[in-house]
ChimeraX commands (.cxc) that place a marker at each C-alpha (Angstrom):
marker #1 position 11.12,-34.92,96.54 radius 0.5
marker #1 position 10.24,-31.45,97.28 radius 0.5
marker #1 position 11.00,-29.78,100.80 radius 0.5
marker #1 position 7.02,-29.93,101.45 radius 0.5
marker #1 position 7.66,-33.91,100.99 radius 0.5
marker #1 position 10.56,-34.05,103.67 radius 0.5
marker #1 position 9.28,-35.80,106.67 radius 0.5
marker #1 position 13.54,-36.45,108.30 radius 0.5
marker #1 position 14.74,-34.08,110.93 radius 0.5
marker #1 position 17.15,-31.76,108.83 radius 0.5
marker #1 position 19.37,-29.35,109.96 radius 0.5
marker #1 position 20.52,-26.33,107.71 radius 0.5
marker #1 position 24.50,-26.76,108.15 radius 0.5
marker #1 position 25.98,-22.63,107.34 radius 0.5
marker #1 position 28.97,-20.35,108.36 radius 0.5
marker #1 position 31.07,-17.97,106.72 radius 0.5
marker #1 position 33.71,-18.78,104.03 radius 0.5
marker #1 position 36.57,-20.69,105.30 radius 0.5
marker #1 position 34.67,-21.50,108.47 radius 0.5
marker #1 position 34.91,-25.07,108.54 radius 0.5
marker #1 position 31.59,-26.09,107.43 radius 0.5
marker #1 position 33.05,-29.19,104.76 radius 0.5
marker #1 position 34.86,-30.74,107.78 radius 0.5
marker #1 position 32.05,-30.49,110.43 radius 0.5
marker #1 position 29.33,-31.94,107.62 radius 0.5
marker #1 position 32.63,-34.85,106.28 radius 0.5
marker #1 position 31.85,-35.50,110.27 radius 0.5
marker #1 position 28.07,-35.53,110.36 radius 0.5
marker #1 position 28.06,-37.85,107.46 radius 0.5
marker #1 position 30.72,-40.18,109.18 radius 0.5
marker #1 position 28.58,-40.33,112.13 radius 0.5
marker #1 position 25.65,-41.25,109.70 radius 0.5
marker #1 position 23.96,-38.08,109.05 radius 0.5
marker #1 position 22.31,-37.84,105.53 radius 0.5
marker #1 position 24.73,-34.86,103.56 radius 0.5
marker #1 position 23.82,-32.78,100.97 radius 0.5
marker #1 position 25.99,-30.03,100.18 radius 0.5
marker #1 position 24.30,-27.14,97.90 radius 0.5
marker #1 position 28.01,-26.05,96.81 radius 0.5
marker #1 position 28.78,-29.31,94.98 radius 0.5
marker #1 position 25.03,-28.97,93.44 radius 0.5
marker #1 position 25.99,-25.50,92.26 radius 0.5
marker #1 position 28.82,-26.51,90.57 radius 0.5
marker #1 position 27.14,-29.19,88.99 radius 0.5
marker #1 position 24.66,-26.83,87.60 radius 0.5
marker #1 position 26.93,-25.10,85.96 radius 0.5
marker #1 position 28.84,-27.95,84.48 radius 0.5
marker #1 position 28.99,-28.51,80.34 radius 0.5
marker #1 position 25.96,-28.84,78.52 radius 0.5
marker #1 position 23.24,-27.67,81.69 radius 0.5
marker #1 position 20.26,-25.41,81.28 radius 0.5
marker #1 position 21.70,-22.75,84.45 radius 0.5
marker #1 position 24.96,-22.67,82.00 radius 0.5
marker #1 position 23.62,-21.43,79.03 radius 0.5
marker #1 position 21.54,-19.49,80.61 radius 0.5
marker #1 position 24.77,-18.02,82.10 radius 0.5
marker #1 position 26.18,-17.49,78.74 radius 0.5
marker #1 position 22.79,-15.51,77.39 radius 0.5
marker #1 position 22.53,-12.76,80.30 radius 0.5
marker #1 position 26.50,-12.37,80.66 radius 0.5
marker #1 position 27.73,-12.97,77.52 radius 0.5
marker #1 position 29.46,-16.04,75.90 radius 0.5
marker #1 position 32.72,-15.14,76.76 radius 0.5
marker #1 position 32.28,-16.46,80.18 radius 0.5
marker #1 position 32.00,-20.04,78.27 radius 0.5
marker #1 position 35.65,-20.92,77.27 radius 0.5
marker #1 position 35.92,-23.51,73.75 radius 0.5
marker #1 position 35.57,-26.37,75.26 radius 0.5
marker #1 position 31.74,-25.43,76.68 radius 0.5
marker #1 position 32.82,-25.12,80.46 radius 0.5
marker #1 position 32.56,-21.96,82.57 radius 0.5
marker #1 position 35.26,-19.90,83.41 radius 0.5
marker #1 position 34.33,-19.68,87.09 radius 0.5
marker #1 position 37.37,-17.13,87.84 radius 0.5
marker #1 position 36.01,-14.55,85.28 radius 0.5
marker #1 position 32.04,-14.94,86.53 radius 0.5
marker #1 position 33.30,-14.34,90.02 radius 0.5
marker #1 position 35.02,-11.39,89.37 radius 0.5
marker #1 position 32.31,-10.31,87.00 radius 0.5
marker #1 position 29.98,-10.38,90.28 radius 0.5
marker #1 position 32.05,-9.96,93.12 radius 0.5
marker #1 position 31.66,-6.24,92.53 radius 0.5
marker #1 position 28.35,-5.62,91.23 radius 0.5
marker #1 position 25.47,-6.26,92.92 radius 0.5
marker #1 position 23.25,-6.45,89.97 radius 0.5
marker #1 position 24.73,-9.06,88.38 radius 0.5
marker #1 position 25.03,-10.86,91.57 radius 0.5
marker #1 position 21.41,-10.93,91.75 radius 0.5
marker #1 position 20.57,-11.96,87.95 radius 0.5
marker #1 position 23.01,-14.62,88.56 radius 0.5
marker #1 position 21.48,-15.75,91.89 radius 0.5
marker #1 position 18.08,-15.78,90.12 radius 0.5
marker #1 position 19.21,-18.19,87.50 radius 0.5
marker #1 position 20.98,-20.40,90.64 radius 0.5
marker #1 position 19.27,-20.42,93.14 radius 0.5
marker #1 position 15.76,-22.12,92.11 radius 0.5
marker #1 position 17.90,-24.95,90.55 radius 0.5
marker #1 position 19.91,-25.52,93.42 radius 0.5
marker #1 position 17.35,-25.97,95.81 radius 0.5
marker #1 position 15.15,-28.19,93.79 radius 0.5
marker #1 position 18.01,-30.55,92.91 radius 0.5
marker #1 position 19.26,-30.07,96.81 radius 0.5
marker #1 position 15.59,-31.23,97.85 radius 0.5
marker #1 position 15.83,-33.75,95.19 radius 0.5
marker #1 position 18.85,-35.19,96.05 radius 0.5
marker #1 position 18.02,-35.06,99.64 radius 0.5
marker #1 position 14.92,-38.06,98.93 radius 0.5
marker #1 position 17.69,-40.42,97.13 radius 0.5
marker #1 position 19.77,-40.37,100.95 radius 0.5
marker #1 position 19.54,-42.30,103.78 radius 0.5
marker #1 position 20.57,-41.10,107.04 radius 0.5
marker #1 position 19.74,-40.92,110.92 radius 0.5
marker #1 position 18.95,-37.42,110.06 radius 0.5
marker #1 position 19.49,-34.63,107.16 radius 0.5
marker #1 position 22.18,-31.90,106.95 radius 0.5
marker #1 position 21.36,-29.50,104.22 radius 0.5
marker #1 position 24.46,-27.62,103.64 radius 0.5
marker #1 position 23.69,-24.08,102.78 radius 0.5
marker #1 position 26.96,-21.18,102.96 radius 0.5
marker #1 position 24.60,-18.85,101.97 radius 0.5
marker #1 position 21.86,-19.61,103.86 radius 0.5
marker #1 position 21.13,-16.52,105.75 radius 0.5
marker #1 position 21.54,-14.33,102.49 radius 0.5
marker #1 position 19.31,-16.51,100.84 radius 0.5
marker #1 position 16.68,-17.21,103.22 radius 0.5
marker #1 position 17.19,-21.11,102.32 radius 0.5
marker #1 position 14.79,-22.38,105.97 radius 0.5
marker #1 position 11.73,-24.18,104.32 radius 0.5
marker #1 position 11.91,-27.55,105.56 radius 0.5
marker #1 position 15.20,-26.48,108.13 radius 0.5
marker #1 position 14.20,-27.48,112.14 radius 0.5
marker #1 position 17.13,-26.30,113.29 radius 0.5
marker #1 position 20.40,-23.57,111.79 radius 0.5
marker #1 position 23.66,-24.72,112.86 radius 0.5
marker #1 position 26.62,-22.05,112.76 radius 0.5
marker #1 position 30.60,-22.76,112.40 radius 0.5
marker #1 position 32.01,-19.68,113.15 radius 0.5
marker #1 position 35.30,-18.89,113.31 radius 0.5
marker #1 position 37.28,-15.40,114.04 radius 0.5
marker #1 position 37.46,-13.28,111.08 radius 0.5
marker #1 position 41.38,-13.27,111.64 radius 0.5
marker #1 position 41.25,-17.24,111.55 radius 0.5
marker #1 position 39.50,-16.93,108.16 radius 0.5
marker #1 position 41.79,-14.37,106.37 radius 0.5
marker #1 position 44.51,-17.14,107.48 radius 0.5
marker #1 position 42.69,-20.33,106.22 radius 0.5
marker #1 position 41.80,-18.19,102.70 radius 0.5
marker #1 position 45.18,-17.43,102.10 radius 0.5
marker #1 position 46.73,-20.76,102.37 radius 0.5
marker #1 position 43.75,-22.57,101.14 radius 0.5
marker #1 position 43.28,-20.40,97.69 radius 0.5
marker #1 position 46.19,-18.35,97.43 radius 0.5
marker #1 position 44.56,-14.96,97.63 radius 0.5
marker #1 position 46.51,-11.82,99.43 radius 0.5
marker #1 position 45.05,-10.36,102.65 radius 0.5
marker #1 position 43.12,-8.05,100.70 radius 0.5
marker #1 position 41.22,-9.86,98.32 radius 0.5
marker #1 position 40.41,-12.48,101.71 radius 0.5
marker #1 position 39.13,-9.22,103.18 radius 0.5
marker #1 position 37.34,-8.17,100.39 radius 0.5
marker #1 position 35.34,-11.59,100.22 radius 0.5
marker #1 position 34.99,-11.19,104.10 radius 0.5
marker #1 position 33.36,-7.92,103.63 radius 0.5
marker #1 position 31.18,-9.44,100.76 radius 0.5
marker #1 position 29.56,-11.63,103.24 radius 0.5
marker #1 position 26.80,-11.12,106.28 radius 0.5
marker #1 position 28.52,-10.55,109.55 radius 0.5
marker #1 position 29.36,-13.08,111.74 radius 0.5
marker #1 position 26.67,-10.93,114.15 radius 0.5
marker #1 position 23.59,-12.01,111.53 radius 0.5
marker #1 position 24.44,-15.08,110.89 radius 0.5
marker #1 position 24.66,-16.09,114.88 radius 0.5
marker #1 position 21.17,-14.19,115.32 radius 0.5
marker #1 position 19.99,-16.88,112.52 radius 0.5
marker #1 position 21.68,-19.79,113.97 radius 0.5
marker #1 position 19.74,-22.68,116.42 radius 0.5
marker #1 position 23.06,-24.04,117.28 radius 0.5
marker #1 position 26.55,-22.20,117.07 radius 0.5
marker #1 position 29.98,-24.35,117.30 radius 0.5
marker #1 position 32.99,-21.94,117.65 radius 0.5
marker #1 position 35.78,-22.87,115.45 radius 0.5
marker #1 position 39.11,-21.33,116.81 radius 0.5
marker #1 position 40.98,-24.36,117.98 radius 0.5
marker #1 position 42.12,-27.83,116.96 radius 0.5
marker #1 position 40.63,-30.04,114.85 radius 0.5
marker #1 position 40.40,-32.07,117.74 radius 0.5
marker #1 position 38.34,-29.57,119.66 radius 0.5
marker #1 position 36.06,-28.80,116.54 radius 0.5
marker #1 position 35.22,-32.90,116.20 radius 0.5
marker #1 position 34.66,-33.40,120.19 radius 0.5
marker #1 position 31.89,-30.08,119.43 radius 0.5
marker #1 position 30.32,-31.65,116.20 radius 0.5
marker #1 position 30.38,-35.18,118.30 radius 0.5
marker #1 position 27.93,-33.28,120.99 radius 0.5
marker #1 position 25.75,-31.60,118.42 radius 0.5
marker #1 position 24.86,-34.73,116.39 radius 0.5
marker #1 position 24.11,-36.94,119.26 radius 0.5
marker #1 position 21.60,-34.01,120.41 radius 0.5
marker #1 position 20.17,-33.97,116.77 radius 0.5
marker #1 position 19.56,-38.09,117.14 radius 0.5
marker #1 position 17.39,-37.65,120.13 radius 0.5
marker #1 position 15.69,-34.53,118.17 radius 0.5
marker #1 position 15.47,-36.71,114.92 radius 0.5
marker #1 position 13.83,-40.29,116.88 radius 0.5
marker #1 position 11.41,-37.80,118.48 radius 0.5
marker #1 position 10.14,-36.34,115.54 radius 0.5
marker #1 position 9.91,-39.55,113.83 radius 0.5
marker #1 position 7.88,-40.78,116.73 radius 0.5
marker #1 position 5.54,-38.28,116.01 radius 0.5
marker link #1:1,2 radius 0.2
marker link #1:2,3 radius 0.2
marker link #1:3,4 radius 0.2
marker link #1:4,5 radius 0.2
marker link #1:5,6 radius 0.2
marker link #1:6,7 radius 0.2
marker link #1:7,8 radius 0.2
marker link #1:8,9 radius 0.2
marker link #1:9,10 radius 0.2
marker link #1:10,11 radius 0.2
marker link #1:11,12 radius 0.2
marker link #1:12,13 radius 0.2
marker link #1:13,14 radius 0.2
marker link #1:14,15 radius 0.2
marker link #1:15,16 radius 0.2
marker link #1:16,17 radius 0.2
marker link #1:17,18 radius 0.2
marker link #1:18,19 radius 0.2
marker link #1:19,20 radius 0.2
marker link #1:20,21 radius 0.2
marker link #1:21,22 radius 0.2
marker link #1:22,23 radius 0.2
marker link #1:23,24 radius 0.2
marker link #1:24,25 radius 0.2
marker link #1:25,26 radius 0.2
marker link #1:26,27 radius 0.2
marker link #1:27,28 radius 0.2
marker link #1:28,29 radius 0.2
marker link #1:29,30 radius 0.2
marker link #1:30,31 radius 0.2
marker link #1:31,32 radius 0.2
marker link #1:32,33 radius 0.2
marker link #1:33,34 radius 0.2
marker link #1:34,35 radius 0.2
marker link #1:35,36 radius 0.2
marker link #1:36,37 radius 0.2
marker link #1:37,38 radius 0.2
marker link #1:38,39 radius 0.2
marker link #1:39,40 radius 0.2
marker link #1:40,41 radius 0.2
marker link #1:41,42 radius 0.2
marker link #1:42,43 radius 0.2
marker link #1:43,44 radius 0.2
marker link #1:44,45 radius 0.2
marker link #1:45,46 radius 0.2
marker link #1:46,47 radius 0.2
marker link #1:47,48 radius 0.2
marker link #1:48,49 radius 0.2
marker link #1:49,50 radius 0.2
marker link #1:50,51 radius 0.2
marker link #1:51,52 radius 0.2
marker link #1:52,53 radius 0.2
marker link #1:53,54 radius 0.2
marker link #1:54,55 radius 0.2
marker link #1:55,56 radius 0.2
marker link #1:56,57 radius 0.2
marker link #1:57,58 radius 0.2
marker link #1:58,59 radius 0.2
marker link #1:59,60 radius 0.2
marker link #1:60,61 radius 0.2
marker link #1:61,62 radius 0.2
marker link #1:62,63 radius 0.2
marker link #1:63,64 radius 0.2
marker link #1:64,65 radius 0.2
marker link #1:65,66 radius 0.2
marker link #1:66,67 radius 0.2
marker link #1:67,68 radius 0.2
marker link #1:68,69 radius 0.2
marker link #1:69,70 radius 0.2
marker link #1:70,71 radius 0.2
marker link #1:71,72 radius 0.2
marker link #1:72,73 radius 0.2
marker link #1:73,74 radius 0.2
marker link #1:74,75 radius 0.2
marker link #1:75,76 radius 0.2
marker link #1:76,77 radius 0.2
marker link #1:77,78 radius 0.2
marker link #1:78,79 radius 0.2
marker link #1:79,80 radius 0.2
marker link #1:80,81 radius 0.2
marker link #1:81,82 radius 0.2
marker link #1:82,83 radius 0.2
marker link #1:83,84 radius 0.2
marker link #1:84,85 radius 0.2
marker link #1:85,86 radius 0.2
marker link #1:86,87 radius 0.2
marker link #1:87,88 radius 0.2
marker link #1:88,89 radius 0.2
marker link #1:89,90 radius 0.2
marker link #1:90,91 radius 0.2
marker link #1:91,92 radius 0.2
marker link #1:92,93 radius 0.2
marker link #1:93,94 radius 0.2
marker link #1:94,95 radius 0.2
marker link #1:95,96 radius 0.2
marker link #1:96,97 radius 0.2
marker link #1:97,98 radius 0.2
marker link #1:98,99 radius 0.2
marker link #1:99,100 radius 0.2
marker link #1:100,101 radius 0.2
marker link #1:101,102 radius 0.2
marker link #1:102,103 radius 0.2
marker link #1:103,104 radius 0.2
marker link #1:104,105 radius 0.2
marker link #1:105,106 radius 0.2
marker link #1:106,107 radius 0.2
marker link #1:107,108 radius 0.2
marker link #1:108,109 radius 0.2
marker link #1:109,110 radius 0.2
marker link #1:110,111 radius 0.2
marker link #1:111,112 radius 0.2
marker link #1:112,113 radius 0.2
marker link #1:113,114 radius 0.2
marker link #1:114,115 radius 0.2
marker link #1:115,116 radius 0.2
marker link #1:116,117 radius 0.2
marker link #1:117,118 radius 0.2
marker link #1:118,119 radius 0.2
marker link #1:119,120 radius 0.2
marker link #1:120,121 radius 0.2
marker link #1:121,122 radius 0.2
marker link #1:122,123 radius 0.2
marker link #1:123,124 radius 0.2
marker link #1:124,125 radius 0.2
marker link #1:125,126 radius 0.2
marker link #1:126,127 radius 0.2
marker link #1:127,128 radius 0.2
marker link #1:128,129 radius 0.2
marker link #1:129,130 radius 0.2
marker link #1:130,131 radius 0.2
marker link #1:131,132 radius 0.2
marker link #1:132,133 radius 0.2
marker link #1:133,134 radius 0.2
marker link #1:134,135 radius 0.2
marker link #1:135,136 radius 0.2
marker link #1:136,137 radius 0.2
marker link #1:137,138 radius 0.2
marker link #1:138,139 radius 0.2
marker link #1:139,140 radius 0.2
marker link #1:140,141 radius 0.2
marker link #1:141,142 radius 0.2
marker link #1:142,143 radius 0.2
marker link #1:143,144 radius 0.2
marker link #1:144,145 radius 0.2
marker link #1:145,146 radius 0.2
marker link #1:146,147 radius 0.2
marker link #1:147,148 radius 0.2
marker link #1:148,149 radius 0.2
marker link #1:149,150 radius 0.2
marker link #1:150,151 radius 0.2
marker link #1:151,152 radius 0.2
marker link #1:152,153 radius 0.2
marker link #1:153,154 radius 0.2
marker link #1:154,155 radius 0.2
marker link #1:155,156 radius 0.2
marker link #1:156,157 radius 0.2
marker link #1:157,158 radius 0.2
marker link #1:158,159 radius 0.2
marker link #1:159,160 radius 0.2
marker link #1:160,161 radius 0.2
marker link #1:161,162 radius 0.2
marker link #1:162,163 radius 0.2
marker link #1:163,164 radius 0.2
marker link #1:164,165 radius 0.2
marker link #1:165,166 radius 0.2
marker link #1:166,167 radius 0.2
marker link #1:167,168 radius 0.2
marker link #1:168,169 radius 0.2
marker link #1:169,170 radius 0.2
marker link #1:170,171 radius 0.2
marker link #1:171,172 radius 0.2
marker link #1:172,173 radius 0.2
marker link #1:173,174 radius 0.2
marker link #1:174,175 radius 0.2
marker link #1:175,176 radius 0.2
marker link #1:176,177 radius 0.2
marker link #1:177,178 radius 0.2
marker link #1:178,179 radius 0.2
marker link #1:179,180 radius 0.2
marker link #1:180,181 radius 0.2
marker link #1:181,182 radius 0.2
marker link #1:182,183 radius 0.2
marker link #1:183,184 radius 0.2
marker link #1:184,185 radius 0.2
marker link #1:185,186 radius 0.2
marker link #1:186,187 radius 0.2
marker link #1:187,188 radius 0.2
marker link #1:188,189 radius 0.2
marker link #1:189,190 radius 0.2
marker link #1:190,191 radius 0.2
marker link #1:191,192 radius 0.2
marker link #1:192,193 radius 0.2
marker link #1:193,194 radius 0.2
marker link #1:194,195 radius 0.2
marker link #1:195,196 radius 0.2
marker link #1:196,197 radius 0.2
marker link #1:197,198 radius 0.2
marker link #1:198,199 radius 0.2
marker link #1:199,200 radius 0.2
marker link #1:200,201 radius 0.2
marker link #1:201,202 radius 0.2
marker link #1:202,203 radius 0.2
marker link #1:203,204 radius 0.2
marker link #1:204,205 radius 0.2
marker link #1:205,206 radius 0.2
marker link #1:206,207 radius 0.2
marker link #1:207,208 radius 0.2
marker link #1:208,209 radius 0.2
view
């Protein structure tokens, strides 16, 4: 299935990194959304022995391939993280892949609706076949906090990736729906509880249609 082939109600699920997108769309799915998470696709794109890999290997140099034919993911990102260029050849080999296998993935799921989720969805303009953008967002000081503990990276380098990313500002102007992330987990699941039982009512109505 291609996005022109996607009759469900689907909401494009984004926020910034270290946002809390994973638990609000582990929620969605528990409340029976249909999930599809593009990260998890990218990865497996670029696992052992796939077309995006090699393809990898010929514009940045087999290096970035260690002996045993997987990618050294640590080296690629810090190949990129500083050089636009390369970010874009290596978005051009990604990208395409990611959202045909997203779209294809998305026809094999069953759901009372479909979350598409997309981190980079505002950079990358990912909307064909999106009814509504939801936004996690979370303070910026919240996010240099969950980066550190969660991968170990000083202050700087989490404010380096920060800085890396749209603001907080374009990604809101994008967004349908925004759920502020700055409290419990508690609070965050009583605010994705609200937005998917407004998404049911917009999903049955569509489908009525």
């Amino acid at each position: 299935m291609d996005r022109t082939m996607n009759t469900r109600f689907t909401v494009g699920l984004t926020g910034g990194i270290a946002s809390g997108k994973g638990l609000v769309a582990d929620r969605l799915a528990s409340l029976g959304a249909a999930v599809v998470d593009t990260d998890v696709i990218s990865r497996e794109q670029t696992e052992a022995g796939m077309p995006a890999l090699a393809e990898i290997g010929r514009q940045f140099g087999a290096g970035l391939i260690r002996g045993d034919g997987t990618l050294d993911r640590a080296r690629l990102r810090e190949h990129v993280f500083s050089n636009p260029e390369a970010r874009k050849r290596l978005e051009a080999i990604l990208h395409p892949r990611i959202r045909k296998a997203a779209w294809e993935r998305a026809g094999r799921t069953a759901g009372s609706y479909l979350v598409m989720v997309v981190p980079l969805l505002v950079e990358t303009g990912f909307t064909d076949g999106i009814d509504r953008v939801l936004v996690i967002d979370a303070p910026r000081k919240l996010q240099i906090g969950r980066l550190r503990e969660r991968d170990g990276v000083t202050r700087g380098q989490a404010m380096a990736i920060l800085a890396s990313q749209v603001s907080r500002r374009q990604r809101r102007a994008m967004a349908d729906d925004v759920i502020l992330n700055d409290g419990s987990r508690r609070r965050l699941i009583g605010k994705v509880d609200e937005v998917h039982a407004v998404y049911v009512r917009q999903a049955k109505v569509l489908s009525e249609h």
